[in-house]
GUFIKE-250863 format. One record per residue (C-alpha): y, x, z. Coordinates in steps of 0.5 Angstrom, whole numbers, m for minus. Each point is the difference from the previous one (the first is absolute). Layout:
// GUFIKE-250863
R      c2      c1      c3
R       Y       X       Z
...
This chain:
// GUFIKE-250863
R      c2      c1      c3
R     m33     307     116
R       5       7      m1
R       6       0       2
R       5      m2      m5
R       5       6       2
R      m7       5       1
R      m1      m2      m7
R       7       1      m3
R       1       8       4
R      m8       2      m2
R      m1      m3      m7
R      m5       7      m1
R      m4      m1       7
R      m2      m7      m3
R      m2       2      m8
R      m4       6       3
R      m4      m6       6
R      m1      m4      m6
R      m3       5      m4
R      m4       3       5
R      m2      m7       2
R      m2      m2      m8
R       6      m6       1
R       5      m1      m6
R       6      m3       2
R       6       0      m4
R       5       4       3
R       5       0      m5
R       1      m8       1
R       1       2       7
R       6       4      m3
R       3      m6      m4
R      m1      m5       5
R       3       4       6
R       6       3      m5
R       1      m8      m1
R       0      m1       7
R       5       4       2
R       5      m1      m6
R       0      m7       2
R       1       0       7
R       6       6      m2
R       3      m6      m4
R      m1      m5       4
R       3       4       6
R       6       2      m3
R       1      m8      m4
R       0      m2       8
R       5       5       2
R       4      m2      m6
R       0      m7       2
R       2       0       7
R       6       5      m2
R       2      m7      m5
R      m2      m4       6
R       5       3       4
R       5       0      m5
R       0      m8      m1
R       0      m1       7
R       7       5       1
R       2      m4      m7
R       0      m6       3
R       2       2       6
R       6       1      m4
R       0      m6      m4
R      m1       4      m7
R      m5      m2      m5
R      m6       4       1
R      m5      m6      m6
R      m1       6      m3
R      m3       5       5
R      m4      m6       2
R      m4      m1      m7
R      m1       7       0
R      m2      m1       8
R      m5      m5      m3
R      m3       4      m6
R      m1       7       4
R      m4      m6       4
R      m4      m2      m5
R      m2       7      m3
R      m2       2       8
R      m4      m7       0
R      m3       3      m7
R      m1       7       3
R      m4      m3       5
R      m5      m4      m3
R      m1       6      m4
R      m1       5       5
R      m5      m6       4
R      m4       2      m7
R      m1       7       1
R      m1       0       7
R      m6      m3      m2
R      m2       4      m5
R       0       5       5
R      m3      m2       5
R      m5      m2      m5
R      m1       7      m3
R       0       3       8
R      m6      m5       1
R      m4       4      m5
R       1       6       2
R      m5       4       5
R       0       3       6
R       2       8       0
R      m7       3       2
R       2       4       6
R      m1       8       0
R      m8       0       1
R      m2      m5      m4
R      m4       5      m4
R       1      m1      m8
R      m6      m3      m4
R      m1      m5      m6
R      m5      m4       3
R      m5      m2       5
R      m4       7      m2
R       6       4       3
R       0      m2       7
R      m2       6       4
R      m5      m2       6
R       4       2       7
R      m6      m2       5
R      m7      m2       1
R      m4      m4       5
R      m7       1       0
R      m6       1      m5
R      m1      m5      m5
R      m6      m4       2
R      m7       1      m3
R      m6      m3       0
R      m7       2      m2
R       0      m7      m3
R       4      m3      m6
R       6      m3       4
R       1      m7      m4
R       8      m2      m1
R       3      m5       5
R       0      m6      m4
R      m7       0      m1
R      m2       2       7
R       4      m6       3
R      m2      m5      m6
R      m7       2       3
R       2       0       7
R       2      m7      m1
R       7       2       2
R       4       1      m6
R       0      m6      m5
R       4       1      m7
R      m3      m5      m4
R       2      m5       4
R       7       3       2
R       1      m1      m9
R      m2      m6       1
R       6      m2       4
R       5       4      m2
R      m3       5      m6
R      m1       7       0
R       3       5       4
R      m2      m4       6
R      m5       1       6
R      m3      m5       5
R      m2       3       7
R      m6      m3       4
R      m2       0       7
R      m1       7       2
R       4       3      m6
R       7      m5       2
R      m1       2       7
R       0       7      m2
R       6      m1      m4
R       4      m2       6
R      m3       5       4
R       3       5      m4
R       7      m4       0
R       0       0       9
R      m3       7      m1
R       6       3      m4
R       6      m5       4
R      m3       3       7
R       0       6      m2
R       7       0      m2
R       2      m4       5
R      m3       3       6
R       0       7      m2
R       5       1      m6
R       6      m3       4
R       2      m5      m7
R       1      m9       2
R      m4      m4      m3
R       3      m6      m4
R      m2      m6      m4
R       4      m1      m6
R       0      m5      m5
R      m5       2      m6
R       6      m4      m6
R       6       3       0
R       7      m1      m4
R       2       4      m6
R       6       4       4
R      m6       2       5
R      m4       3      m7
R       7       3      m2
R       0       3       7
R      m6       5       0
R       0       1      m7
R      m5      m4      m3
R       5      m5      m5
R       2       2      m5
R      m5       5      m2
R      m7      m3       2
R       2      m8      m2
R      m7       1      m4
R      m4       2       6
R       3      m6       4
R      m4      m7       2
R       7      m5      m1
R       0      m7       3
R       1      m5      m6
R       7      m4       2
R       1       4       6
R       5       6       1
R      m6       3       4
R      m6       6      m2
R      m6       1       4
R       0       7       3
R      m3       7      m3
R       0       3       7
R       2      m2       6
R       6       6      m1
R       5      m5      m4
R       0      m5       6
R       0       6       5
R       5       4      m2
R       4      m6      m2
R       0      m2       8
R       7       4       1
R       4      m1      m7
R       7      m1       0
R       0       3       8
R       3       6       3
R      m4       3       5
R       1       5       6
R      m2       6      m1
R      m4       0       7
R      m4      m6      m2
R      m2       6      m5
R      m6       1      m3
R      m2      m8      m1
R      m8       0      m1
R      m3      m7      m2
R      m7      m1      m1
R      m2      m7      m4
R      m7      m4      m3
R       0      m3      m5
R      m3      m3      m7
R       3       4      m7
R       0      m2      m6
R       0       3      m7
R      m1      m2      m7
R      m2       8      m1
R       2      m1      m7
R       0       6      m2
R      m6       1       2
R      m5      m2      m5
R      m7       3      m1
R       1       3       8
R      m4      m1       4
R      m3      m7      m1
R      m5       0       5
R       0       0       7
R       6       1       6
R       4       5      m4
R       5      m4      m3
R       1      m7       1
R       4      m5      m1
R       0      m2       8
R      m1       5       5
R       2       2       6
R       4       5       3
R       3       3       7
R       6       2      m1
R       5       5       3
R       8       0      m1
R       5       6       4
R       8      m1       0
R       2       7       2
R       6       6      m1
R       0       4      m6
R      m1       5       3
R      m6      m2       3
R      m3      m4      m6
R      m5       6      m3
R      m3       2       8
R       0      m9       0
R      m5       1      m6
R      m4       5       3
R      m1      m4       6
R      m1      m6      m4
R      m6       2      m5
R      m3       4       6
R      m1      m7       3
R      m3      m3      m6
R      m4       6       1
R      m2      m1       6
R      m4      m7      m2
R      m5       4      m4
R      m1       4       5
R      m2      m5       5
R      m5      m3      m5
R      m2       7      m2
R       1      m1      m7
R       2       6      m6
R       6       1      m2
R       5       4      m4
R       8       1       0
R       3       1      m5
R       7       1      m3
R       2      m4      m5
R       4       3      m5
R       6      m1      m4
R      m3      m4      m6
R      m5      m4       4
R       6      m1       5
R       1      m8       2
R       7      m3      m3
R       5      m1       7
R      m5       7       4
R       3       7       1
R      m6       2       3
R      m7      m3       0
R      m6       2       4
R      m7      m4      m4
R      m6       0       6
R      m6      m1      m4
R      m7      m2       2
R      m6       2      m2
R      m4      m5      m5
R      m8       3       2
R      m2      m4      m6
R       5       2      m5
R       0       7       3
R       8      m1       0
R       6       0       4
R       4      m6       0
R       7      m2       2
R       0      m4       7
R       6       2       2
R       7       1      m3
R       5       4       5
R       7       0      m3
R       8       2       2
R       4      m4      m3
R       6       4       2
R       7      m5       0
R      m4      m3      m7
R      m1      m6       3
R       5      m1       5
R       5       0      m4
R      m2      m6      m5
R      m2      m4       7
R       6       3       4
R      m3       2       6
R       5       5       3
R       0       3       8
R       6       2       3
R       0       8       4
R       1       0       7
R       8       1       2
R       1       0      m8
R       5      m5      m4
R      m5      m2      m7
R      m5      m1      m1
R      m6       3      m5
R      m7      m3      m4
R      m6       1       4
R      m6       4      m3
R      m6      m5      m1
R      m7       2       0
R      m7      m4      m1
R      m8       2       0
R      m6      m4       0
R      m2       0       6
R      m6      m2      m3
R      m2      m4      m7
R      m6      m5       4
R      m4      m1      m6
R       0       6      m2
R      m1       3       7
R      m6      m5       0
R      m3       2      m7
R       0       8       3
R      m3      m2       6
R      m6      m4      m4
R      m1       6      m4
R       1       6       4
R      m5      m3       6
R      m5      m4      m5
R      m7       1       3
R      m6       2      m5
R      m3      m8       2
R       7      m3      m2
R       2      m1       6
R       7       2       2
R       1       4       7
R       7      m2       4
R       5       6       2
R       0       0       7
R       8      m1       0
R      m1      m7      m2
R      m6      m2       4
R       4      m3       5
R       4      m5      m5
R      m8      m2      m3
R      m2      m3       6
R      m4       7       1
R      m4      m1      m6
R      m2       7      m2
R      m4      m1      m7
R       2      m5      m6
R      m7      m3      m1
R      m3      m4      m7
């Protein structure tokens, strides 16, 4: 969340982030809850003051021995208002707090300005899309076929937006997974760790997920516990409510895990095949670091994402996401999108993202500088590092044969017992 003192001091920076975000947020209740705030916290001082001067005033009457009954009555009832002022002021507190947790994140100085998706600007590629002198079929028919993918019976166990996997396409999908954590770990420097995939409600709060996406959540019935949309949420979470050293700085964590989400507001989108499920797996990548090291981290944070793709040789796009298709907690966000040969499209595999102190301040993860007195938020970031199903559907489609058969990139041969082709 924004800091209630930066909100206070730059009520115009946060109209125009809103406006350029294409958020509204009712600036003016702020106004009246922080005026209310301060008038109460300014009452309450001065009765505390008042009553301490009657409290030792009582006390030096009765040292003397003089009647002090009516001193003592007023001593109770400034008592009784500061009790009052103090439930009262527990209330606005919470409102403001409330209204802070609906506010985004200011975007930072380079986030373009757009309103949506078709004002992203492209900042790279990698590659060519891929042609073929045959009409390339789209994964989920491929697979079907391939006997490796199969979503009629994935429906039957839990309904649409679900996928079974199947001999070499479930050995494919967790060579994808031990491909993208060796990578990381072996080359990219990040520690792997193994989180749990159900967390508390303070641990959504953290990262930013509750309040504000509730609808998008799987909520265990009867339990104070949600399943995972990302691995980012138990991740960063790992340092909440702990002050770090600056020279452990930066941190760099890489995780596996399951996701879920209900996608709900996502009706009608891409419904068939890998692209958008209810469960689906991800690597992920998390960086503690400074703020003045945090836009450099997010350089190096989406250049390892990358990387993936271009071990598997697959066509990507970056492109920058734009003020209006910004996400909620994000200053700054990096799409990679793979390319969909039978779509003819780039989709998203991979979001990098600088959160700046968004999240550390909800989570209150702080470091402390070397030789300094205090201590600040970290900066946090994260990226797909990559989305699996995803990168599994990318594969399918972009090395698809005439015959149906699907041909293994060379970087995951090793981790399909050198199986080089995906036959019928």
């Amino acid at each position: 969340m924004l800091d209630l003192k930066f909100v206070r001091a730059n009520l115009d920076v946060v109209a125009k982030a809103c406006q350029v975000r294409g958020v509204e947020v009712d600036l003016e209740a702020f106004t009246r809850l922080d005026e209310s705030r301060r008038s109460l916290l300014a009452e309450g001082e001065e009765l505390k003051r008042q009553r301490n001067t009657m409290s030792q005033e009582v006390g030096r009457l009765k040292k003397e021995g003089r009647p002090s009954q009516d001193i003592q009555d007023r001593v109770k009832s400034v008592s009784a208002r500061i009790k009052e002022l103090d439930g009262e002021l527990a209330q606005v507190q919470a409102a403001l707090d409330e209204w802070l947790l609906t506010v985004p994140n200011i975007p930072h100085q380079s986030t373009p300005l757009g309103r949506g998706e078709a004002d992203n600007p492209t900042v790279r590629t990698f590659g060519q899309p891929t042609r073929f002198d045959f009409e390339p079929q789209p994964h989920w028919d491929l697979g079907e076929r391939l006997g490796i993918i199969d979503f009629e019976r994935a429906a039957k166990l839990a309904g649409a937006r679900f996928a079974v996997l199947a001999g070499p396409g479930a050995r494919l999908e967790r060579a994808l997974i031990n491909f993208m954590l060796d990578l990381h770990t072996g080359e990219h420097g990040y520690k792997e760790v193994w989180t749990p995939y159900m967390v508390n409600s303070q641990t959504m709060y953290g990262t930013g997920q509750l309040p504000k996406f509730k609808e998008d959540l799987f909520k265990i019935e009867g339990w104070d516990h949600w399943l995972i949309p990302t691995a980012e949420v138990p991740v960063t979470n790992l340092h909440a409510r702990e002050t770090l050293d600056e020279a452990q700085l930066p941190l760099l964590y890489t995780a596996y895990t399951p996701c879920f989400r209900a996608e709900a507001g996502a009706y009608g989108k891409d419904t068939r095949g890998l692209i958008r499920q209810h469960q689906f797996d991800k690597v992920e990548m998390v960086t503690f670091t400074t703020p003045e090291d945090s836009y450099d981290a997010l350089e190096r944070l989406t250049g390892h994402a990358e990387a993936v793709l271009q071990r598997l040789g697959l066509p990507y796009r970056v492109v920058s996401l734009c003020t209006g298709d910004l996400g909620f907690v994000s200053a700054k966000t990096y799409d990679i999108e793979v390319w969909i040969a039978s779509a003819g499209v780039y989709r998203e595999i991979s979001s990098c993202s600088n959160f700046e102190d968004f999240q550390a301040r909800r989570a209150g993860i702080r470091f402390k500088r070397s030789g300094g007195k205090g201590s600040q938020f970290v900066h946090t970031l994260n990226g797909s590092g990559l989305a699996v199903g995803r990168c599994l559907a990318a594969v399918l489609e972009n090395y698809q044969q005439a015959d149906g058969s699907v041909v293994i990139p060379e970087a995951l041969r090793p981790y399909m017992g050198g199986l080089e082709v995906i036959r019928s």
